[in-house]
Every structure is written in structure tokens, then in C-alpha cells.
N, C-alpha and C positions, 0 to 999 in steps of 0.2 A: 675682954671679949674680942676686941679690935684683932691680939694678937693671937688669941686661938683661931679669930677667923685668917689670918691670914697665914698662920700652920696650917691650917686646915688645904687652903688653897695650894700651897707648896708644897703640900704634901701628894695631894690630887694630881697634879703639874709633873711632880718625880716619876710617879707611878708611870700615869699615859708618857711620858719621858722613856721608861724602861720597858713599857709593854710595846710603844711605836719601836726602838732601835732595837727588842729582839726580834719583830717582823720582821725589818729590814736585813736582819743578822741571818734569815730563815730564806732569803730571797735567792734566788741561782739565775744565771743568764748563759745561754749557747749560741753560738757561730756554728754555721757549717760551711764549709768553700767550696760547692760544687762544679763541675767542670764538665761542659757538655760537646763532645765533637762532633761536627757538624760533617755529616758524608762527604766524600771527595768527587763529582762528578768532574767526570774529564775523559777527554777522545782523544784517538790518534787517528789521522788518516794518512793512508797510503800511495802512494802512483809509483807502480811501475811502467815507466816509458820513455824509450829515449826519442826526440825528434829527429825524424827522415831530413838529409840537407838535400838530396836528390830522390823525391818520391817520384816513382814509376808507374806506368799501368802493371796490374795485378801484384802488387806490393801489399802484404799484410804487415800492418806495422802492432807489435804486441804496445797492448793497454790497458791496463788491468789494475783499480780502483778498489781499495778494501777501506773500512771501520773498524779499529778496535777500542773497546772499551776499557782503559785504561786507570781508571774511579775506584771506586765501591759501591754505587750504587749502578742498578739497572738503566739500560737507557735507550731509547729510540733511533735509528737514523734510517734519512732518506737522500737522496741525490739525483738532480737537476741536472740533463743533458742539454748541451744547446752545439750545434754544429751549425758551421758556416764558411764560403770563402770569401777571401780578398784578395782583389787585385794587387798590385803590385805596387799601386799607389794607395792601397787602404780601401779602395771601392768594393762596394758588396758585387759579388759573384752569384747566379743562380749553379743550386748543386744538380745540374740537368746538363746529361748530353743534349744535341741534334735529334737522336731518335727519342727522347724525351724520359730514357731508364737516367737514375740515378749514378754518378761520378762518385761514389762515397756510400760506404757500407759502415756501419757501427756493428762489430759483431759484437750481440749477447753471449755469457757465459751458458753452455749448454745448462739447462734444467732451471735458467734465473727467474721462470715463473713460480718456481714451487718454493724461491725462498723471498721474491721480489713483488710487490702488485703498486701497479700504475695509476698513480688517484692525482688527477688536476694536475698532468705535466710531472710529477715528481713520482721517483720508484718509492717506493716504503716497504723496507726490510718487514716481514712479518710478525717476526717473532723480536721480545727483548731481547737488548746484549745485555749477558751479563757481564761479571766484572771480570777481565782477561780473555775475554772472546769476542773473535771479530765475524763479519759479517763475509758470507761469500761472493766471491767477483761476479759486479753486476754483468762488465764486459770485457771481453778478453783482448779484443782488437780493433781497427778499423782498417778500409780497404779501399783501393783505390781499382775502380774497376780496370779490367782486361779492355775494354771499348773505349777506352779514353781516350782522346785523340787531343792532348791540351797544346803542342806545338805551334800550330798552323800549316804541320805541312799537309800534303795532298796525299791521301792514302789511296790506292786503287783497287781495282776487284779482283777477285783471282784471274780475270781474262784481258785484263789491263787495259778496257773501253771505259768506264768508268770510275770517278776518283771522287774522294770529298772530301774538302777541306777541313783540318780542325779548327778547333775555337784557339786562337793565338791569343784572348785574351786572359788565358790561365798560365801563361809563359812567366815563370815567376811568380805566381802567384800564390798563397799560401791558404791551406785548409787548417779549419780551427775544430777543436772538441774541447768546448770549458766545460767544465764538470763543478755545481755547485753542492754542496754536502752540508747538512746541517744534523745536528743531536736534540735531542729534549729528554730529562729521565723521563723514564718509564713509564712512571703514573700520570703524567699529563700528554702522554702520545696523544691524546681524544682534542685538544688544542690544534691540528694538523686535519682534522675533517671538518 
């Protein structure tokens, strides 16, 4: 009895033995190696301008700023004008003649309202860039006006009774336009208001 029970059990034991490793024999396992490419955002910017070693009164000097979008995906840009002079030793300069008109023009690219709007100091192109288009020239030039009188010498009137000095303190002195330029894609332009 001892050894039919313990056929019994070994025979039990065989079975789930051969029922468990054809489960196992039924079983399948897969991999997949997927690969996700992640958009290319990227910008070029541009300046065309070469620096005046001898600026003059009524001197347009070309300057002319673009964006291209360079990526694959859409993208934003704005850009930050800031003008200023300095003396000759680094001292800030008011941009004011005598009679109190302006020494320096920024000339806008005609019609740069219709692709440009002005929010908190910065222009912001209106529309996306898309990918291989650039953005139209905010400005084309700046100017040094015809009234300048930055030497020091004594100008006179056409009847030669009266005369007025310039300001000798722009003798040497150098006018700035730094142009700051930032991107953002596209869908987070709303981060910028």
C-alpha cells in the first residue's frame, strides 16, 4: 500500500511535471526598439552692418537685422533695441542736440508695423516662423542727423553775426545700437505676455 501510494504520488508529480513544462513550452516573449526623434529647434540670426570709423552729419549707415528659422519646428522671435553714446572715455552721452531734436535716428524698415508689434520694449514678429523662413527687417539703418554739430567748433548764421558752439564732448565719441534677439517655439509664444 505504502508503494502504490507513493506510485501514486509520482505519478501525480510526472503529470503536473509535463502539464507545468508544456505551459511553459506555449509561452512567447517580444522586444520592440522604438526610436523617437525629438524636433530640431534652432535659429540663425543675421546683421548686416559694417561700423562707420568716420561718422558724419547726415550719414545713413545700413543695418538691417533678420531671423531665420533654421529647425523643424515653428518658432517665435522678438528683438530688443537699446541705443546710446559714449564718450570717449566710456561716459554715457545724452542723444540730444542744443536745440533738444534728437542726434540719431533708428530707421524702421518701411511697413514693420504690419509684420512687427511693440509689447514691453520688445518688437514681436507676428506671425510663426516656420521652418526655413525668416523674419522681415525690423530696421534698415540709422542716422546721424544733418544738425549735429559734435566738434566743438563755432557754426555761424548765414549773416555771420551770430555763431554756436558744438558740443566737443562727442569728439570721439561713439554711438551704440545693441540689438537683443531671443526665439521660443511656437506653441509657448504666450510665455512672452
Amino acid at each position: 500500500m505504502k508503494n502504490k501510494k507513493a506510485l501514486i504520488a509520482i505519478g501525480a508529480l510526472s503529470v503536473s511535471a509535463l502539464i507545468g513544462g508544456s505551459i511553459a513550452y506555449f509561452t512567447t516573449q517580444a522586444s520592440f526598439g522604438n526610436e523617437f526623434h525629438v524636433s530640431t529647434f534652432q535659429s540663425q540670426t543675421s546683421e548686416s552692418f559694417t561700423s562707420p570709423t568716420n561718422w558724419q552729419p547726415c550719414d545713413v549707415t545700413p543695418k538691417v537685422i533678420t531671423v531665420t528659422n533654421s529647425g523643424s519646428i515653428a518658432l517665435g522671435a522678438r528683438v530688443k533695441l537699446e541705443d546710446f553714446w559714449k564718450d570717449k572715455n566710456g561716459n554715457d552721452l545724452a542723444d540730444l542736440m542744443k536745440n533738444g531734436n534728437k542726434l540719431t535716428t533708428i530707421n524702421f524698415h518701411d511697413g514693420w508695423e504690419n509684420k512687427w508689434e511693440l509689447r514691453d520694449g520688445w518688437y514681436v514678429y507676428k506671425t510663426d516662423l516656420e521652418p526655413g523662413t525668416s523674419t522681415e527687417p525690423l530696421i534698415d539703418s540709422v542716422s546721424l542727423s544733418c544738425e549735429a554739430n559734435l566738434t566743438g567748433a563755432i557754426v555761424w548764421s548765414a549773416d555771420g553775426k551770430t555763431g554756436e558752439t558744438g558740443n566737443s564732448d562727442y569728439a570721439g565719441a561713439k554711438f551704440h545700437v545693441n540689438a537683443t534677439i531671443q526665439t521660443i517655439q511656437a506653441d509657448a509664444i504666450s510665455e512672452w505676455d
